[in-house]
N, C-alpha and C positions, 0 to 999 in steps of 0.2 A: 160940693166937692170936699172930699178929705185932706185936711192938710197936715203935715208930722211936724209941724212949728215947732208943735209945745213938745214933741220925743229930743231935737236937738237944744231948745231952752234948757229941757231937762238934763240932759248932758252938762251945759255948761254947768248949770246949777250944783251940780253932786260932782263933779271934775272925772266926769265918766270919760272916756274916748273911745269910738268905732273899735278901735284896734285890741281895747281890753274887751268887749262884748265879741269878737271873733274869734281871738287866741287864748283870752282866757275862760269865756261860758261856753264857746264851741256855736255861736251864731253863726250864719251864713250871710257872708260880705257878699254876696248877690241880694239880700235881704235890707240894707244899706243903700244899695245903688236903686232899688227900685223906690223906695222912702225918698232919696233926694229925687229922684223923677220922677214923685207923685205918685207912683202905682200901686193895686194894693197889694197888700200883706194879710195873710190871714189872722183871724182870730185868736188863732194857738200861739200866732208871734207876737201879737200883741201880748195877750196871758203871760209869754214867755218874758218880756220885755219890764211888764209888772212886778213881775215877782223877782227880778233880779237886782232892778232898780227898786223895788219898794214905793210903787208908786200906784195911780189910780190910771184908768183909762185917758182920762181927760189932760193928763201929762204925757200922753202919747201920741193922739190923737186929737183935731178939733173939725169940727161941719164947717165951710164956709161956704154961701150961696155962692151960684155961680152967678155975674151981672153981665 
């Protein structure tokens, strides 16, 4: 399973907030709501995600087995 732990860690970490990624980069806060309920998100939104935060994949995203 995918889980966006480490996209909101990353937030705190750099003092990002949902609200500047939607009104100020022009993301989509349906993009948001499917991250807090797990769902996916494309690849493009990750890339997008990267490069605005300056960050790696692995600050976005992490694999967790399912048990």
């Amino acid at each position: 399973m995918i889980s966006y732990a480490p996209f909101f860690q990353t937030l705190l970490d750099r003092n990002v907030t949902v609200y500047y990624l939607v009104f100020k980069q022009g993301m989509s806060s349906n993009t948001f709501q499917r991250m807090r309920e797990g769902e996916p998100i494309t690849t493009a939104t990750i890339d997008t995600l990267c490069s605005i935060l300056r960050c790696t994949v692995s600050d976005i995203i992490e694999y967790q087995e399912d048990h």
